[in-house]
C-alpha positions as CSV (number, residue, x, y, z in Angstrom):
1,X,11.9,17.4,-20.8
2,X,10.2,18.7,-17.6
3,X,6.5,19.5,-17.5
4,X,5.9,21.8,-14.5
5,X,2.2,22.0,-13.1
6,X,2.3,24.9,-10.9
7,X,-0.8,26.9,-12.3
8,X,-2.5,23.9,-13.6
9,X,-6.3,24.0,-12.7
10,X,-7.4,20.7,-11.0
11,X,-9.1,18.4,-13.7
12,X,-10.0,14.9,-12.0
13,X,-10.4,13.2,-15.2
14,X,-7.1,14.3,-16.7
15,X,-3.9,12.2,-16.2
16,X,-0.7,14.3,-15.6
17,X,1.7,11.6,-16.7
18,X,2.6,11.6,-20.5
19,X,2.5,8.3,-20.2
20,X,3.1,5.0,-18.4
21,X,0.6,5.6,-15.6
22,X,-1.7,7.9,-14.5
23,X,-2.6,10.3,-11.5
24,X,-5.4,12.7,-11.0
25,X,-5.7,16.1,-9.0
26,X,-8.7,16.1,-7.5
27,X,-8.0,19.8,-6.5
28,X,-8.7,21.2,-3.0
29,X,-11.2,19.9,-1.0
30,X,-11.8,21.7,1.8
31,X,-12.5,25.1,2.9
32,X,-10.0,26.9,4.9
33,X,-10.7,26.7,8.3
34,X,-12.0,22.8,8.0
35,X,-8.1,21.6,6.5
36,X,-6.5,23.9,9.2
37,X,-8.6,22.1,11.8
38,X,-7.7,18.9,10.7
39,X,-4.1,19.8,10.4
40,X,-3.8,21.0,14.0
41,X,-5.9,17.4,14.9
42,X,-3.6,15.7,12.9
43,X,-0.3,17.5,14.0
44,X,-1.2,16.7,18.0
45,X,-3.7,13.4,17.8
46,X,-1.1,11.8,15.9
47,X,1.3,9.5,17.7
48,X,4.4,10.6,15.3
49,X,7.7,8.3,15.2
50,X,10.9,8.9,13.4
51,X,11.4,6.5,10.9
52,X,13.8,4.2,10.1
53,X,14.9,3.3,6.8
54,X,18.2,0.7,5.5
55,X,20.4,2.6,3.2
56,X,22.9,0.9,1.2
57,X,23.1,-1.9,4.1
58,X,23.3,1.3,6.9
59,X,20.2,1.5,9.4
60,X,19.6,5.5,9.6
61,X,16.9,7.5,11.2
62,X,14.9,9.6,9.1
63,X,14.3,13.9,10.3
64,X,10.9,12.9,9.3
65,X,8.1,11.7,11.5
66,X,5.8,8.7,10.4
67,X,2.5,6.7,11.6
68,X,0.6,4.0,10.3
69,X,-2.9,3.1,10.4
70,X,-5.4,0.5,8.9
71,X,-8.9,-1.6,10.1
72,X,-6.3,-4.2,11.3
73,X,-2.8,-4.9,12.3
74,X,-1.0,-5.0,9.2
75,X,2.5,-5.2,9.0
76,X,3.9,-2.8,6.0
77,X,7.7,-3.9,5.1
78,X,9.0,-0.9,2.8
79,X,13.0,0.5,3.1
80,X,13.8,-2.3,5.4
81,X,11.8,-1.4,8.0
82,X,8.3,-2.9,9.8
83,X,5.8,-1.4,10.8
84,X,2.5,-2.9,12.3
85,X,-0.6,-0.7,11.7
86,X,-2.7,0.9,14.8
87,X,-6.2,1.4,15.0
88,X,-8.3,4.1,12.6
89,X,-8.8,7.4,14.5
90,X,-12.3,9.3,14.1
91,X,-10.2,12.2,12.1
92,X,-8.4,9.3,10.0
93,X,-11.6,7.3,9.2
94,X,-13.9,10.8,8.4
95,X,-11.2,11.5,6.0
96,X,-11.2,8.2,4.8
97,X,-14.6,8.3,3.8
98,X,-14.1,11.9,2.3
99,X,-11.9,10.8,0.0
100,X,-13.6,7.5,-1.4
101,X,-16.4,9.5,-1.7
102,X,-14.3,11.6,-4.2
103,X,-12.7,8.6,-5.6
104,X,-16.1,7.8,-6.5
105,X,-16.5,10.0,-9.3
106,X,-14.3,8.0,-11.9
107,X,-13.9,4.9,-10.1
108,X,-15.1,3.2,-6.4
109,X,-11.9,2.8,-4.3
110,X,-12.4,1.4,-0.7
111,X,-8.7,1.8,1.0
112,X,-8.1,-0.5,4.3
113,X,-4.7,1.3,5.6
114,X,-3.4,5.1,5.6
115,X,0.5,5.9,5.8
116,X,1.3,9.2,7.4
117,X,4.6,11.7,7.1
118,X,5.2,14.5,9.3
119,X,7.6,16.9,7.6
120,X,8.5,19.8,9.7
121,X,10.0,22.4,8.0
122,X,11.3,22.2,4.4
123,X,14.6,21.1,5.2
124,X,13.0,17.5,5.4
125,X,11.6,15.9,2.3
126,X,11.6,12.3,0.4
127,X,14.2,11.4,-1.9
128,X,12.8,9.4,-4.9
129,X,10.9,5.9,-4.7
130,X,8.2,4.0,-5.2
131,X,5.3,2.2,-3.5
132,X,5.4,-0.7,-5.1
133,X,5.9,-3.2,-2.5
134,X,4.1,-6.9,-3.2
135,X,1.7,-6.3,-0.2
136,X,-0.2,-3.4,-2.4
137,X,-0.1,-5.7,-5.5
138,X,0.1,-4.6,-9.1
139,X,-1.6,-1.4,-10.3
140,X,-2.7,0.0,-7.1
141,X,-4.5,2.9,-6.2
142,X,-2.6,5.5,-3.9
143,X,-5.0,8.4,-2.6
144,X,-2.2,10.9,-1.3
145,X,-4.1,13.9,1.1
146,X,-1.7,17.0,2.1
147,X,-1.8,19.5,4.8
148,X,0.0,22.5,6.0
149,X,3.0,23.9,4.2
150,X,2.8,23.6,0.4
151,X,5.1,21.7,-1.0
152,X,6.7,20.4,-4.5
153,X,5.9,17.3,-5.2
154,X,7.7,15.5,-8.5
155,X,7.3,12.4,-10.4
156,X,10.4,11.1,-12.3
157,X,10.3,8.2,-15.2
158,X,12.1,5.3,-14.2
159,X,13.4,5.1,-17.8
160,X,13.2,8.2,-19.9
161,X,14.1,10.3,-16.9
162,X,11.7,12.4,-17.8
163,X,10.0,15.1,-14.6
164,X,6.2,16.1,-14.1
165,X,6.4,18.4,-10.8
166,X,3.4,20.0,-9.1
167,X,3.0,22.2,-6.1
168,X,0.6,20.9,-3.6
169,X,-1.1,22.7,-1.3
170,X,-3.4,22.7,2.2
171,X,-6.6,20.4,1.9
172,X,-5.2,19.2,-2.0
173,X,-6.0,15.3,-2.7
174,X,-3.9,13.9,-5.3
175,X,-4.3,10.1,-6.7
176,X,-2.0,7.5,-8.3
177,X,-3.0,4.7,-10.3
178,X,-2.4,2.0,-13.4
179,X,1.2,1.6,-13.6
180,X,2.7,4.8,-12.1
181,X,4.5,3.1,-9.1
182,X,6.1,0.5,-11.5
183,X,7.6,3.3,-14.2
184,X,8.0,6.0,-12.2
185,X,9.4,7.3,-9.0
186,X,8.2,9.9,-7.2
187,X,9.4,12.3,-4.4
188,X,8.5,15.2,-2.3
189,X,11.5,18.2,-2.7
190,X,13.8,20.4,-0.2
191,X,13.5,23.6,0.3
192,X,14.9,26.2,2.7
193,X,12.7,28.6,2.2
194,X,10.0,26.7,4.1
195,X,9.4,26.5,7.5
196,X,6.0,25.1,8.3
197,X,5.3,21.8,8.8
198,X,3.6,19.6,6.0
199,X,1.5,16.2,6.9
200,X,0.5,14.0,4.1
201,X,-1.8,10.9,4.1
202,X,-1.4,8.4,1.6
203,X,-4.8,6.0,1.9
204,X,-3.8,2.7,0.9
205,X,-5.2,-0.9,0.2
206,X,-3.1,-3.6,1.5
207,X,-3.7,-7.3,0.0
208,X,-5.0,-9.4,2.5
């Protein structure tokens, strides 16, 4: 059973997992004109890198673009890959702050790291995972920020198989928490149709 969330209204308070987990869509956050300037910061501030990834023992190159960020220079080990973490940017940290203060409403969250994809065009996605490496600990809280193109995003049960997909959109702030990255895997899906670029930020806390 799929539950598709296309026209859903944002409720922050209500989970759209079934169960094992939860994640709340905060809805839109911005006007119009404040996301596009941001994504056009973001798109050209940026200092984008392809990233690498190991692949059933193969080292490939992803189409995607990647940057990480944090208030020091941690090392994040996910796919086989390192990467260390460069200073926060004004736009980073501003948006930072935007979102804790949403966070704020059901429960305080300070993050200490953001992890950023470039996807041009929808020919580039993510296939599925889940962020569930030891250096985030158990039950952590992943604040995920999109802008530019809109673009399916889909959660599938590790077990059950079963899908929860949701379109998200320019400015949209989406949140997992509680057990989602240990029972279910998530991923952002191809399409040719697209042909806009899509950043997403996913605000992180890293164990120190």
């Amino acid at each position: 059973m799929n539950l598709n969330l296309f026209d859903t209204p944002a409720q922050p308070e209500t989970n759209l997992l079934p169960y094992d987990g939860i994640v709340n869509d905060y809805g839109i956050i911005f006007d119009n004109d404040t996301a596009h300037q941001y994504y056009q910061k973001l798109l050209h501030d940026i200092a984008w890198q392809h990233d690498t990834a190991v692949i059933f023992g193969k080292h490939i190159t992803t189409a995607r673009k990647v940057a990480w960020h944090g208030h020091t220079d941690f090392d994040y080990h996910y796919s086989g890959s390192v990467r260390t973490a460069l200073p926060w940017t004004e736009d980073l940290l501003a948006l930072k702050t935007i979102v804790e203060t949403h966070l704020a409403r059901i429960s305080p969250t300070s993050f200490n790291s953001c992890l950023l994809n470039l996807y041009e065009n929808g020919h580039q996605g993510m296939g599925w995972h889940s962020d569930d490496e030891a250096c985030l600990g158990k039950n952590t809280i992943i604040a995920s920020l999109s802008f530019g193109a809109t673009r399916k995003f889909a959660f599938r049960h590790k077990q059950s198989k079963q899908k929860v997909e949701l379109l998200l959109e320019q400015g949209q702030l989406l949140v997992m928490r509680g057990g989602t990255q240990t029972y279910w895997h998530h991923a952002i899906m191809k399409s040719t149709r697209i042909t806009q670029p899509r950043i997403n930020l996913t605000f992180r806390t890293m164990l120190t």
